[in-house]
Every structure is written in structure tokens, then in C-alpha cells.
N, C-alpha and C positions, 0 to 999 in steps of 0.2 A: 394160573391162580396166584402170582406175585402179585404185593399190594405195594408198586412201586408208585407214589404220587398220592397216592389216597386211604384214608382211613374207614376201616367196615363200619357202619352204623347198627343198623336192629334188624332191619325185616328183610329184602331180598339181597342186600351183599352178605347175610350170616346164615341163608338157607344151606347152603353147605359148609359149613365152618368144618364139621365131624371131618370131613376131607381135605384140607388143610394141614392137619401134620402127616397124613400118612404120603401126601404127594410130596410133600417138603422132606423126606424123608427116601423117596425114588429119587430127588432130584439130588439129593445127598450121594447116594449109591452111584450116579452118572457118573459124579464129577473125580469121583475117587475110586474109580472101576477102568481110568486106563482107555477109554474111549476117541478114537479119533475124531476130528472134524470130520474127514471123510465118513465112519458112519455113522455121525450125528447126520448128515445130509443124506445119504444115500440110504437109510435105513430108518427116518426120521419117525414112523409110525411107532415103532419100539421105543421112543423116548417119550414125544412131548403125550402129554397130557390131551384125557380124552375131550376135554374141555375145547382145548385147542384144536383139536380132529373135530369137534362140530361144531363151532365156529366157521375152519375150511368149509365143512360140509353145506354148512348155510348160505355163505359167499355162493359156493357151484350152483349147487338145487336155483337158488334166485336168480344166476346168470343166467341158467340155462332156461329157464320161464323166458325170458327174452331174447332169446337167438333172435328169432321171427320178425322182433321190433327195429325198426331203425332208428338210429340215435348212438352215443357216444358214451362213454361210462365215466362218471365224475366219483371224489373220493371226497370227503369237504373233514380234514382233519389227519394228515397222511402219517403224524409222526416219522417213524423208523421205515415206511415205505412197506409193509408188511400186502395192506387192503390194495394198496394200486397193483403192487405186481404181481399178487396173485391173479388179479382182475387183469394184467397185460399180459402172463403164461396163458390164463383161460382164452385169452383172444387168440394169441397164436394157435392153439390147440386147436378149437374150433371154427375159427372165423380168419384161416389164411390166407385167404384173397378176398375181404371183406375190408372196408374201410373205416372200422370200427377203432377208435383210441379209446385211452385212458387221461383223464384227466386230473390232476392231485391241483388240490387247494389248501394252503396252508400258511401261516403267518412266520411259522419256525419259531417264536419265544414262548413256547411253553403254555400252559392255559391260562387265560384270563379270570378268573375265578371270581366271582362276588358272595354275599352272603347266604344265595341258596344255593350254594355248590360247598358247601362247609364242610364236606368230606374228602376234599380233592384240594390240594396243595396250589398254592397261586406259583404258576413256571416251573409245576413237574410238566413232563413228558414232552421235555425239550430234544428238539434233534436238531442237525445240522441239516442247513439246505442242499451243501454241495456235495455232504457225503451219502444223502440219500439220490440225489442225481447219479454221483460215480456208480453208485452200488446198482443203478437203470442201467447206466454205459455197459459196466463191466458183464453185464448179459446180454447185452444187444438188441436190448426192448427199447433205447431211445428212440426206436421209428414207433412205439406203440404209444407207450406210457411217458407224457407231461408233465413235471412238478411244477406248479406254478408258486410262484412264494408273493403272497399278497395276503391283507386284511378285508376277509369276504363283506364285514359288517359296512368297508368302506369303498372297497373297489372292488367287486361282482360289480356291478349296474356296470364301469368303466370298461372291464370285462369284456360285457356280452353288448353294448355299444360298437367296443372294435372286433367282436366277432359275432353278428346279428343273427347270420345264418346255421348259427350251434343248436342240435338239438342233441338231445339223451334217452336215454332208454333206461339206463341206470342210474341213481345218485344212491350212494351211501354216505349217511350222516354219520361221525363217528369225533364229533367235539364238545357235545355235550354242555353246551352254554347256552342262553338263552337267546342270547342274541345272535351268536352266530348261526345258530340251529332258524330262529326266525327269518333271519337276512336270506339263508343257504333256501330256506324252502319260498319264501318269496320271490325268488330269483329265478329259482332251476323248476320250481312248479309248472309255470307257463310252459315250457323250456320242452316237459317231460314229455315224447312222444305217447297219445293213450296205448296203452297198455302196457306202457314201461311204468317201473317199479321205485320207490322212493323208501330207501331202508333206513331203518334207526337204528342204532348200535344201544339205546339203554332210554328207551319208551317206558314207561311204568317203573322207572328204575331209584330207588334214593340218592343214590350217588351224584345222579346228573335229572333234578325234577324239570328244571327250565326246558329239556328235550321235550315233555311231554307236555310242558305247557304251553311253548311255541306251535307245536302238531295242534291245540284246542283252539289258538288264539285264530292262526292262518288256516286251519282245513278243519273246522269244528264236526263237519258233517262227513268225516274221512272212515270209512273199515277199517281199522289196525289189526289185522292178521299175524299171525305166528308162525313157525314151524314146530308142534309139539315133543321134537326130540332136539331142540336144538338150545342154546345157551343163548348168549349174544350172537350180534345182533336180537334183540329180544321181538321185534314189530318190521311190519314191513306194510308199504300201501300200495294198492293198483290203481293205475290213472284207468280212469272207464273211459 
């Protein structure tokens, strides 16, 4: 529930506002309670935010709708590497002798922001290329998970040129621009094995409207489905 990069508007970033000091206020008690890294990691259910546990939860449940599918899981906005490696543990977990990757796409300078993104800062949620790669290494997911560092609006097509035979089964949209939200489903849509899954991180959302108007512009005739106990990811679609 940090509002690092962007500023709350009116209607669905302040449906929980009333939650807001009281989580800011657990996260207060963490930090000055004496707590290891060890059991922030090993006991992490007890810390983060429920928000946060269904989020995870959202990511899993939609994986796992796609065991069955073949195809390859892409990230299209990877930041701090959070969405690919849980999506590259989920792979080892359940698909250990499957040839299923992860795929991170990302430009690394922060977002692009233009005038309908006026709640979100131009070049927050900047991360490093190399440190979210080390942070693959230092797990030994670089045989799973790929970070690619490129500008999807400009080089996807150059992409999937030098790699024809890519297909997907997962894409998670998660940058919230219009254009790159349009480019990413122009792209990976073909792409998507039917009945693999095409997720939005903020569909219907004020923070980021261009998500939801890219989804109208390219798939006007699309189902956007939910999970009714989950946060973000807010929408999700099935390829039929």
C-alpha cells in the first residue's frame, strides 16, 4: 500500500484509504521491533500486507489455470523483478521438467508518463537492469527467468522477428501506459496460445486509464474477468 511514484486521485486508488494509517503504522511496529531479514523472509506471511498475499495469490490461481497450456510466461514491465520470479519459483515448483520460461520485458528508465497518467510521476519506479538480473543469478533461476532490457513500443516486432517460434501461455501487463500496454497486446496477442491468459495489473483503474483503453482499442470484443477476492492485478482475459 506505499504510494511510491504516484499520487491517490478520487475513486478506486481511495477505496481503501481508512487502511492506510493503520497498515502504516504495522509497518512502523516491523521496523522498530528488532526483526531479522531472516524472518522477514522465512516468516514473510506475518509481515507483508494482505494486499500483498493477494496479489501472490492472484499471480498463483492464474498460473495455475495454465499448467495444461503450452507457451512461455512473459512480464511486460518488470521493475524490481518481484512478477517474473515469482512466475520463475512457480515454474520450478510445478513444471520441473517442462520447458516453460519466464520472460521480463523492460526498458529500465522508469515510466513514461504522459497526460493521462497524471497520477504517476514521469521516471518513478526506476530499477537497475543488472541488479534485478544478479538478484535472478543469486537464485539460480537464470535457466528459467529472462530479463530483457528493451523499449517494447519500439523493439517487440525486432524481438519476436529474431525469435518467430515464441509462443505464451501467460503475459502479465504491469506498465500501465498506453502505449506500451497497446504495443505489448499487439504483439503477444497473436503470440498467446488459446487458452492462455493475458493479465492486466490496473484495467478499470484511474491511476493508469491508457491500460484500459488500449484493452478497448485492440480487443474491443475481449471478456475482462476478475478474481472477486483479489486486489491487483484487477482483470484478466482468456484467449478462446
Amino acid at each position: 500500500m506505499a504510494n511510491d511514484g504516484h499520487r491517490y486521485a478520487t475513486f478506486e486508488s481511495m477505496k481503501y484509504d481508512a487502511m492506510r494509517g493503520p497498515y502504516r503504522e504495522g509497518v512502523k511496529f516491523i521496523k522498530e521491533s528488532g526483526y531479522t531479514i531472516d524472518d522477514l523472509l522465512e516468516h514473510f506471511p506475518a509481515f507483508a500486507g494482505h494486499f500483498s498475499i493477494a496479489r501472490l495469490l492472484t499471480h498463483y490461481e492464474l498460473y495455475r489455470k495454465t499448467l495444461d497450456v503450452a507457451g512461455h510466461i512473459a512480464e511486460v514491465g518488470v521493475y524490481k523483478g518481484a512478477g517474473s520470479i515469482l512466475f520463475g519459483k512457480l515454474v520450478r515448483l510445478f513444471e520441473p521438467s517442462g520447458m516453460t520460461m519466464v520472460h521480463g520485458f523492460d526498458w529500465f528508465e522508469g515510466m513514461a508518463t504522459t497526460d493521462e497518467e497524471k497520477y504517476v510521476d514521469r521516471g518513478s519506479y526506476t530499477e537497475s537492469h543488472q541488479r534485478v538480473m544478479d538478484l535472478v543469478k543469486s537464485q539460480s533461476l537464470d535457466n528459467i527467468v529472462k530479463v530483457h532490457k528493451l523499449d517494447v513500443t519500439k523493439d517487440l516486432v525486432h524481438f519476436f522477428e529474431e525469435h518467430p517460434s515464441m509462443r505464451f501461455k501467460l503475459v502479465f501487463l504491469d506498465a500501465g501506459i498506453y502505449e506500451v500496454t497497446k504495443a505489448s497486446i499487439e504483439a503477444f496477442w497473436p503470440r498467446l496460445t488459446p487458452g492462455g491468459i493475458l493479465i492486466l495489473d490496473q484495467y478499470n483503474h484511474e491511476l493508469s486509464p491508457g491500460e484500459t483503453r488500449a484493452v478497448k482499442d485492440v480487443l474491443p470484443n475481449a471478456k475482462v474477468r476478475t478474481l472477486p477476492w483479489g486486489w491487483m492485478p484487477t482483470g484478466y482475459i482468456v484467449k478462446e
